[in-house]
NUKOL-334838 format. One record per residue (C-alpha): residue in three letters; x, y, z. Coordinates in steps of 0.1 Angstrom, whole numbers, padded with zeros to 4 digits, always signed. Each point is the difference from the previous one (the first is absolute). Layout:
residues N
AlaXYZ...
This chain:
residues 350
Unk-0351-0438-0962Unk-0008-0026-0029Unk-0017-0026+0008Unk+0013-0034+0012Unk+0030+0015+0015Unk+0009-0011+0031Unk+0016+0024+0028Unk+0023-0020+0027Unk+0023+0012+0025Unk+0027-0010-0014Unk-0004+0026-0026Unk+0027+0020+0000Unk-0022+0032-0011Unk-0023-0009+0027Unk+0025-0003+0032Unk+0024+0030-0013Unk-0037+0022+0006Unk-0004-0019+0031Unk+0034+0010+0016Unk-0005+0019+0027Unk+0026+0037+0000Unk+0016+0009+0027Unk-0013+0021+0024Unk+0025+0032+0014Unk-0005+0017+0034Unk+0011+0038-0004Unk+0018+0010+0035Unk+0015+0031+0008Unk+0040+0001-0004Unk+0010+0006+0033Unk+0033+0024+0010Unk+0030-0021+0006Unk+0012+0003+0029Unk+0032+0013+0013Unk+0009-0034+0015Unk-0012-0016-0032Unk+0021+0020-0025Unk+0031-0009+0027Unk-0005-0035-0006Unk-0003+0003-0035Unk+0032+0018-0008Unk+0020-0022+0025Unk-0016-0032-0020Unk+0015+0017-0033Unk+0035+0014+0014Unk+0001-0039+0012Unk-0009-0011-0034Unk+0026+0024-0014Unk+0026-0011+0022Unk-0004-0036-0010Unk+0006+0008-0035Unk+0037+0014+0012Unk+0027-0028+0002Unk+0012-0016+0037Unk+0029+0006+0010Unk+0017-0018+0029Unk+0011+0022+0030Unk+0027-0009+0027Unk-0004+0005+0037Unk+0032+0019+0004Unk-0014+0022-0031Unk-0017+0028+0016Unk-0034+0007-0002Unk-0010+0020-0036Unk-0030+0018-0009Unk-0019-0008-0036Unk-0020+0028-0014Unk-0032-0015-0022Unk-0009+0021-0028Unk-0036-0010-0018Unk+0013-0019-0032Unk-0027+0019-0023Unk-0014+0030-0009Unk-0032-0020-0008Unk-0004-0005+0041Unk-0009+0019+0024Unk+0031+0026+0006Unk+0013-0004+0035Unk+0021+0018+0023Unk+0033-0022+0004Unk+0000-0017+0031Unk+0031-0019+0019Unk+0000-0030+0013Unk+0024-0017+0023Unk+0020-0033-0006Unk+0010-0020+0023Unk+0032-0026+0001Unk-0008-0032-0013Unk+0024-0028-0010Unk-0020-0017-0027Unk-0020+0013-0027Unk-0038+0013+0010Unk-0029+0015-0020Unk-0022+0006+0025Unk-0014+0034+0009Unk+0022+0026+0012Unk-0005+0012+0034Unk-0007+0033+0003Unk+0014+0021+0024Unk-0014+0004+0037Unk+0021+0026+0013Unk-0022+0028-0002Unk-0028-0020+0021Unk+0028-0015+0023Unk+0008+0035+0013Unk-0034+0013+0002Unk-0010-0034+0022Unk+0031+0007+0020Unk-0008+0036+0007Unk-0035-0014+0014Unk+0017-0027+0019Unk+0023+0026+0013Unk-0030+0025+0006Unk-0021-0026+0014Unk+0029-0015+0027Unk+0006+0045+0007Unk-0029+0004+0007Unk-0006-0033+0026Unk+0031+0012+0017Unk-0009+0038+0002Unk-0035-0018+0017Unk+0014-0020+0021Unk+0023+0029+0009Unk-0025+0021+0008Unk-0020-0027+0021Unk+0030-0003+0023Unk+0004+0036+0004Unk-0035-0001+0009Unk+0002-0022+0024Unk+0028+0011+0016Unk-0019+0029+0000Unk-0029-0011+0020Unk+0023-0022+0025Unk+0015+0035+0006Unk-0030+0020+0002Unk-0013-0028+0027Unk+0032+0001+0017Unk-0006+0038+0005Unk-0037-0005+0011Unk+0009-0024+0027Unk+0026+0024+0012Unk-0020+0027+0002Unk-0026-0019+0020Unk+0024-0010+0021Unk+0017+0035+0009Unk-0036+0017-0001Unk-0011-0027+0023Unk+0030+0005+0026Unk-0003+0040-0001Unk-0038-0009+0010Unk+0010-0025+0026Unk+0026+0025+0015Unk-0024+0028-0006Unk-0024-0023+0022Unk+0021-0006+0023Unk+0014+0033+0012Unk-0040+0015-0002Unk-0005-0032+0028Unk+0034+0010+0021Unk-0014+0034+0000Unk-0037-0009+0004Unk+0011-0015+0028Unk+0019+0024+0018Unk-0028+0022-0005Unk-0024-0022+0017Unk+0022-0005+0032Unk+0004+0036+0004Unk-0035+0009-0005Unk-0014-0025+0023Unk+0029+0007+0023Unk-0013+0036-0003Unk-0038-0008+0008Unk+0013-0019+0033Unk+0016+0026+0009Unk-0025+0027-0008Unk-0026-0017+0023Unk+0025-0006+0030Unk+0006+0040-0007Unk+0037-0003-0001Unk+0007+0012-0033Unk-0020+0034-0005Unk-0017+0009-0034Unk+0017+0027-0018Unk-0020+0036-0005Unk-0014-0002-0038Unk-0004+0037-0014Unk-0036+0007-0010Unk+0011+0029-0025Unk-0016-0001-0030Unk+0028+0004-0025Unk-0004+0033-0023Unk-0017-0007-0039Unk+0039+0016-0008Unk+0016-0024+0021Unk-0022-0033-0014Unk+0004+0019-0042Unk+0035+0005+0006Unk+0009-0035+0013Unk+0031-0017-0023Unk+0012-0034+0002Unk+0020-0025-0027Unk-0016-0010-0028Unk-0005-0034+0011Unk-0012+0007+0031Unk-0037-0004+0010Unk-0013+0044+0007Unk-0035+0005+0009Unk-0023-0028+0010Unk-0039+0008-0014Unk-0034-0023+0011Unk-0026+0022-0008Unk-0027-0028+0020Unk+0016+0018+0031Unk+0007+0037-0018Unk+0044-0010+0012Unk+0028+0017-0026Unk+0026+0002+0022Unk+0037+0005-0003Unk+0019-0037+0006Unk+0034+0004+0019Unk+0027-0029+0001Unk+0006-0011+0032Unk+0019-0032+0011Unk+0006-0015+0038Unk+0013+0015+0030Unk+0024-0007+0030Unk-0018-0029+0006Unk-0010-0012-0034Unk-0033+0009+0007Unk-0019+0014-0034Unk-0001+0035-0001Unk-0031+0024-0005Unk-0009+0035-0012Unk+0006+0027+0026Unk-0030+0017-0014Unk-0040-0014+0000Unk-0005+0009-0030Unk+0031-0014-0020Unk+0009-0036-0010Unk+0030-0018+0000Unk+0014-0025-0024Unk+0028-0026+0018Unk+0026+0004-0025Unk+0014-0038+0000Unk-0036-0011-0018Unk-0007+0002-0037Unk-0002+0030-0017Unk-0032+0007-0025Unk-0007-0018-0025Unk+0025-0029+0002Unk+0001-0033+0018Unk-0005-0007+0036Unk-0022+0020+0024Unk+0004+0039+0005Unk-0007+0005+0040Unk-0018+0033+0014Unk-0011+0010+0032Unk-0022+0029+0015Unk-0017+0011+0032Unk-0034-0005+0006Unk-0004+0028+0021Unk+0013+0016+0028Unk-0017+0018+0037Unk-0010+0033-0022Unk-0001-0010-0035Unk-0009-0028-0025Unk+0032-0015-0022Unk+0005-0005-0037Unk-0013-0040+0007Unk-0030+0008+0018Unk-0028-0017-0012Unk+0025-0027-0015Unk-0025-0029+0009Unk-0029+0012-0025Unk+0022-0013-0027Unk-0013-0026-0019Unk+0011-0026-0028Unk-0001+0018-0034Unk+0008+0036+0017Unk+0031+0020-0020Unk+0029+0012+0016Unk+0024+0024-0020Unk+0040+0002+0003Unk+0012+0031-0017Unk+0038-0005-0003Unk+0028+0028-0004Unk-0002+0005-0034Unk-0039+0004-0004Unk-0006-0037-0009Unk-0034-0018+0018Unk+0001-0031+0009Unk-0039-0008+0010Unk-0005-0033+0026Unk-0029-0016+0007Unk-0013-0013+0037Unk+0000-0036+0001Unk-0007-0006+0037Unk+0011+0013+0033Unk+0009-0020+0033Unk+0003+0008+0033Unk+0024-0011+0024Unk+0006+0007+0039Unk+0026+0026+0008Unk+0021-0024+0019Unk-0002-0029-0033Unk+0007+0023-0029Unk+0008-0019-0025Unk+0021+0020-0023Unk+0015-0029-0020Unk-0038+0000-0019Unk+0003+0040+0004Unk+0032+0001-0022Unk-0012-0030-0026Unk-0022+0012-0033Unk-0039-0015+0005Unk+0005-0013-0038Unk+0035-0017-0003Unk-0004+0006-0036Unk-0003+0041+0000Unk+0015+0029+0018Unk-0016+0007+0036Unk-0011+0028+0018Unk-0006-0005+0042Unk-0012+0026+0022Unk+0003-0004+0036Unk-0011+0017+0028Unk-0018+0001+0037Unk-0032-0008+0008Unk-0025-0015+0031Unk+0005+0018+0031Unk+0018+0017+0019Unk+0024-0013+0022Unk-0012+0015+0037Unk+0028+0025+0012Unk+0017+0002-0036Unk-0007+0014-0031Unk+0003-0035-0020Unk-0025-0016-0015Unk-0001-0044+0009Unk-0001-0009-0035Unk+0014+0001-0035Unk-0019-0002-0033Unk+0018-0005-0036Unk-0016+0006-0028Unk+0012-0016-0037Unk-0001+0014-0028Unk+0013-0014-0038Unk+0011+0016-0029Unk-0028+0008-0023Unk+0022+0014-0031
């Protein structure tokens, strides 16, 4: 630089160095997207369509439909696209609408879908409630029929209970005032051929097995006599089931009786009081089913206040019953009946 020469900023030389060049960011060119190249071609059909002249377009006309071709090769090629018009009465340059019909029908189908399927729901919720009104309809029916079959049920055991207690007190009065003389039980043991070969129906109650006292014994069906008294087993070593109480295995009490024993001989019930709470008492019914009870308690009553109401009615109101009754105490002088009763109940184990 020669000497003496003075540099300023205003020097043109000076500030052209001192200009500061623009600075340029590299970024990546991102993918347009599909939305993006939509709104680019609808901006250049618009532009295109501005370029074409108005025209004026009466109500009563009806409605056309303009096809806008891309003007250029130079642009973008494009697939031609229609667009609706709609009546106007003065002259417009504004953008033409497009048509909406394809999305009208697909928002109706969902509107129509959407109000199908509330009324297929609510449909169905009716039906299931009319359902359940039904169903609770039925219940309370059948609780009331079940519960009147009980109540009869109930009622005729008591009528007969009762009967049976007025004849078997009625028969211990008359027993001691020896009016009424005890009929002759056999003492024959029956044959093993006679006890195998024993049938009854299927639902009937067969052998009767409590291997506490070593019984299995056939069971007869007996029911009341002349005088409405409870019959028993012509034989010691038989039992006898009253054929107006339950049968095994379903509701109610089944009702057996037995002798102790007799002048010569012990009976099938001998022994009857060692049975205890817990014990097992087997029903064998007519077609080989076993119906095993257990021994819930036994009572005793006094042969002229038999209670045979309680003798008839299950221990467990809830599960079939099994009640065994027989003599017991002592002998009456001058008669061969005992001066008491003893019942023993049983419930239904399986």
């Amino acid at each position: 630089m020669a000497d003496g020469a003075h540099i300023t900023l205003d020097d043109p030389l000076l500030r052209s160095r001192l200009r500061r060049e623009p600075t340029y960011i590299k970024r990546p060119v991102l993918r347009p997207q599909p939305t993006l190249l939509t709104d680019i071609r609808l901006r250049r059909r618009y532009q295109a369509s501005l370029a074409q002249p108005s025209r004026v377009v009466d109500d009563k006309q009806p409605v056309e439909t303009v096809a806008i071709v891309a003007p250029t090769a130079a642009q973008v090629p494009e697939i031609p696209v229609q667009v609706t018009s709609y009546p106007s009465k003065h002259i417009s340059n504004s953008v033409p609408a497009l048509s909406r019909q394809t999305s009208s029908k697909v928002l109706m189908r969902n509107v129509v879908a959407r109000s199908g399927r509330k009324k297929h729901s609510i449909k169905n919720k009716s039906k299931l409630q009319l359902a359940l009104i039904l169903l609770a309809v039925g219940i309370v029916l059948a609780g009331g029929y079940f519960s009147l079959l009980g109540f009869r049920a109930n009622h005729v055991v008591e009528v007969q209970a009762a009967k049976l207690t007025q004849q078997a007190n009625q028969a211990a009065v008359s027993t001691k005032s020896g009016s009424t003389p005890a009929p002759a039980i056999s003492t024959v043991k029956p044959s093993a051929a006679a006890v195998t070969n024993y049938v009854v129906a299927p639902n009937l109650p067969r052998y009767i097995i409590i291997k506490k006292l070593g019984v299995d014994a056939r069971i007869l069906s007996v029911g009341v006599n002349a005088e409405g008294a409870l019959e028993t087993p012509n034989n010691v070593y038989d039992t006898a089931w009253y054929n107006e109480s339950a049968e095994p295995g379903q509701s109610g009490a089944m009702l057996i009786d037995g002798h102790v024993s007799s002048w010569t001989a012990h009976g099938v019930f001998y022994g009857i009081k060692t049975l205890a709470p817990g014990d097992i008492i087997t029903i064998q019914r007519g077609d080989g089913t076993l119906f095993n009870y257990s021994v819930v308690q036994s009572q005793v009553y006094p042969s002229g206040n038999v209670d045979m109401v309680s003798a008839m009615t299950p221990v467990d109101a809830g599960q079939p019953g099994l009640n065994l009754i027989t003599c017991t105490g002592d002998v009456i002088p001058g008669t061969s009946e005992f001066n008491e009763r003893i019942v023993v109940y049983a419930t239904l184990t399986q």
